[in-house]
N, C-alpha and C positions, 0 to 999 in steps of 0.2 A: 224692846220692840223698836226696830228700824225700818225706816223707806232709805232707798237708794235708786237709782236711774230706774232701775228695772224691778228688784224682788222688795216687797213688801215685809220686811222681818217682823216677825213674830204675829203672824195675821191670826184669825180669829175668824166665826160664825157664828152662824144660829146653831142649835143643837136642838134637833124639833120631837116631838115626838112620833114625827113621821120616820124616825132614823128606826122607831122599832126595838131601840134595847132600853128602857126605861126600865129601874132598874125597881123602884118601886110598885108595892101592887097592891095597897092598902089604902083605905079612904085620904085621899089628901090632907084634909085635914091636920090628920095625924105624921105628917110627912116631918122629916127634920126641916130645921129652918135655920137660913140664916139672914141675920141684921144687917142689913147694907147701910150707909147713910156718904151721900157727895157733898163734895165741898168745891163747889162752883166759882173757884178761883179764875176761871177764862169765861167767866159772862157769856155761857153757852145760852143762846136763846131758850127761853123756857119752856115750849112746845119741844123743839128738839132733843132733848133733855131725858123730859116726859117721856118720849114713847122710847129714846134708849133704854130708859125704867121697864120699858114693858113689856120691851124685848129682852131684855137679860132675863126676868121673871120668867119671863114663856121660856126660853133655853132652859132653864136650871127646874123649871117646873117637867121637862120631858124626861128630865133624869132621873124624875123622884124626891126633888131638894126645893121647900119653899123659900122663894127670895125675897125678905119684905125691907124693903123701903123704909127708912124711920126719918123724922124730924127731928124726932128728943129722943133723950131716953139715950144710952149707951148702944152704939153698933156694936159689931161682932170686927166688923171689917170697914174702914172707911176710906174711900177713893175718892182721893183731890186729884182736881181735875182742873191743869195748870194750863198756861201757853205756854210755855216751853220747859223743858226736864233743866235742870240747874245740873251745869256746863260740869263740876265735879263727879257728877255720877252719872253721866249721859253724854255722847254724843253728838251732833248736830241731827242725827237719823234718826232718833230712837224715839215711839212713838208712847212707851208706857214702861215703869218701870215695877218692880214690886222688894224691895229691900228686906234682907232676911235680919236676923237679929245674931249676934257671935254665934250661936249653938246652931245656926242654922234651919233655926225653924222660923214660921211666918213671923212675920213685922205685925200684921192686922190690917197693913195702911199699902195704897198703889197710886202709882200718878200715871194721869193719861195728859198727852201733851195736846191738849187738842186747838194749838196754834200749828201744828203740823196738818193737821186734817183739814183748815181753813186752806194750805199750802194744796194739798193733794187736791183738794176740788178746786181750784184755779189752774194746775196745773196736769189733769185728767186726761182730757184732751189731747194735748202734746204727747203723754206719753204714753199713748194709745188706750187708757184705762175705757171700758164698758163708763156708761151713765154712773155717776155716785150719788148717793143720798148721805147727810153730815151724818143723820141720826142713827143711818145704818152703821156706816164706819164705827162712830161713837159705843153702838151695841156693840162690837166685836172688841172693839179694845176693851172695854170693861169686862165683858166676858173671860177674854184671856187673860186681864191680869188678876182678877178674881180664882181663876182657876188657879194661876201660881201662888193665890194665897191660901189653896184649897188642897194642892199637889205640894208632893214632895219636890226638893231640888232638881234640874236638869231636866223636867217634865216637857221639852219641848218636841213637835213630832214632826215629817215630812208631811202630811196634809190633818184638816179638818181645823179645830177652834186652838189646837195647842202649836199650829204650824208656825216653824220659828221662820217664814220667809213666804211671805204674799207676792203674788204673782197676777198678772191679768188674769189669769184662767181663775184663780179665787176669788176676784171681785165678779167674776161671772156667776160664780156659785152662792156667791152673797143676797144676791138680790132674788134668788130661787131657793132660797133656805137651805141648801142640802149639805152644809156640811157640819160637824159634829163633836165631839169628843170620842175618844176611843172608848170601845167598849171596855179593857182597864184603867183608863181614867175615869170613866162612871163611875166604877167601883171605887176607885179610891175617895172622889168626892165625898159618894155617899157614905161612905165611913168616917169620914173627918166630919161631915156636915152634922152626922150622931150622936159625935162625941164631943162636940159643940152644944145641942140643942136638947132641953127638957124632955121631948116628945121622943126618944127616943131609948 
């Protein structure tokens, strides 16, 4: 996930249930689930933090997929959430990463840089970006790099939560909830999120 002058890589949204393809249609309850837990290594203020929590929840609850939050207990997935990505596997732009393991499948674990997101709202303004909220950005990156812990390899798309390159016109759409996962990456989520979770 990179910023540069202009395109926002690897950006990310809400995925609401207003997008209409939720793929789930059974009491929630019974919805697969999966164990999140952060590792709050950049001293994201605690409020901000929180409602990224509750916005990732709400995305991944439109698709059919419960997102629970843990303190203890073993996550499924866990996202450190750094100042900045370590210079060997990241370049200066890169706002989140998700490492695979030799075989190519998930690591479990994603870093979001969010000493860059600190950068993007001081420097907004200047590069014509709409109004930002930290908590909003924050939601989206966690969002996408969950997804790539969720999708297969190369899973990146030209718009919505998987788009490998942010643009003003996507922080416009950020702040209006409207953009989303594709309707086969719903699928795929929800199939991985299954074969992860008891309830299923």
């Amino acid at each position: 996930m990179r910023i540069g002058p202009y395109p926002f890589v690897c950006g990310l949204a809400f995925s609401l249930a207003l997008s209409g393809r939720a793929l789930f249609t059974g009491p929630f309850e019974s919805a697969p689930t999966i164990r999140l837990k952060t590792y709050n290594h950049a001293r994201v203020p605690g409020r901000t933090l929180e409602q990224a929590q509750r916005a990732v929840t709400f995305i991944f609850k439109g698709i059919g997929v419960k997102a629970e939050w843990v303190t203890d207990g073993e996550p499924q997935f866990r996202i450190l959430i750094v100042d900045k990505l370590d210079a060997a596997i990241s370049s200066d732009d890169m706002f989140g990463y998700a490492p695979r393991d030799r075989d190519g499948t998930s690591s479990g674990m994603a870093y979001v840089a969010y000493g860059h997101v600190r950068e993007l709202m001081g420097n907004s303004k200047r590069e014509g970006y709409p109004p930002l909220d930290a908590a909003d950005i924050l939601t989206y990156l966690m969002a996408h790099e969950i997804g790539h812990l969720l999708l297969p390899a190369g899973s990146h798309t030209t718009t919505g939560i998987m788009h490998a390159r942010w643009k003003v016109a996507d922080f416009k759409l950020m702040g209006k909830s409207f953009m989303s996962f594709t309707p086969e990456q719903e699928r795929l989520i929800k199939i991985q999120a299954c074969r992860l979770s008891p309830k299923c």
